[in-house]
N, C-alpha and C positions, 0 to 999 in steps of 0.2 A: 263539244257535242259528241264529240268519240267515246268521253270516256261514259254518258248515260246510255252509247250502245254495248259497250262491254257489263255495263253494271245490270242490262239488261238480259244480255247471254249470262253470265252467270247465273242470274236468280230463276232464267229459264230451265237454265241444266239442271238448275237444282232441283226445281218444280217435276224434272223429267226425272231423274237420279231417285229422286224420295216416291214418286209415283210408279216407277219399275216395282221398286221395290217391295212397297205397299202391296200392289198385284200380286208380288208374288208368292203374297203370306194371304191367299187366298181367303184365309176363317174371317180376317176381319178389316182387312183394307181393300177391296175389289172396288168398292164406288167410289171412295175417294183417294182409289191410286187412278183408277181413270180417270175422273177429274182431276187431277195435278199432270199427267199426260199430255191430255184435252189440253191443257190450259198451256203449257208449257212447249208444246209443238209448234201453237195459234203466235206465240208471241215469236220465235224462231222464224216462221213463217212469217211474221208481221215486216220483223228487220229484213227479212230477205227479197223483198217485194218492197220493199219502201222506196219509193221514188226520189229523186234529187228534188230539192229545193231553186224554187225559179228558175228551171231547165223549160225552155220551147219545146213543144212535141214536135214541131215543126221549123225546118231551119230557112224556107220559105217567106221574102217579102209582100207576096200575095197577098192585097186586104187587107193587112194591119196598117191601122189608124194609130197614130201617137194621141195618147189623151193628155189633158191637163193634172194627170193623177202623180205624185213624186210624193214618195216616202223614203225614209230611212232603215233599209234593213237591221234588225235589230241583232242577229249576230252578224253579219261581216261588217256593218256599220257604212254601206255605201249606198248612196242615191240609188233609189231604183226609179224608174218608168214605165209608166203603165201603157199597154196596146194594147185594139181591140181589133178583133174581124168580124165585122159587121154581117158577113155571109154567114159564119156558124156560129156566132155569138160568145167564140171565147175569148178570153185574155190573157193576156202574155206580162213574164216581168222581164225585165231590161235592166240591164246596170247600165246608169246616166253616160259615163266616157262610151262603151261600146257603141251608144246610139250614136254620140256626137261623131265618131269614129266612121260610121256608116254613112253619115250626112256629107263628108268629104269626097 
């Protein structure tokens, strides 16, 4: 997964790097060196805001319901478990040992 966020920063820089400099030959790149800018800022911006992967917002036993819900993470490859809180309606992932671990 690392290596689609570096392949990502590169092809951003680029989009950034080509679009400077598109601007800067004013007579005939101005709209679409801002557009590769634009574009190339958004996705910078996109990795640097991207949230973790089945992270709790909340580290809080409060309200969560274990559901009948178990799936197989598809990249670390481990049982997950699903919880619900019934009072705000969200759901939660759990990796299966952590729960079992918590039950003790």
């Amino acid at each position: 997964m690392i290596w689609l966020r570096i392949a990502l920063v590169i092809y951003a820089l680029l989009y950034i790097v080509g679009g400077y400099f598109l601007v800067r030959n004013q007579n005939q790149g101005l709209l679409v060196g801002g557009y590769f800018l634009i574009n190339g800022l958004v996705i910078i911006g996109a990795l640097l805001f991207e949230r973790g992967r089945y992270e709790p917002k909340f580290k809080t036993k409060d309200g969560w319901e274990t559901t009948n819900e178990r799936f197989i993470d598809d990249i670390s490859g481990k049982e997950m478990v699903v919880r619900y809180n019934r009072r705000t309606g969200e759901r939660d992932y759990v990796e299966e040992r952590l729960k079992k671990k918590d039950k003790q």
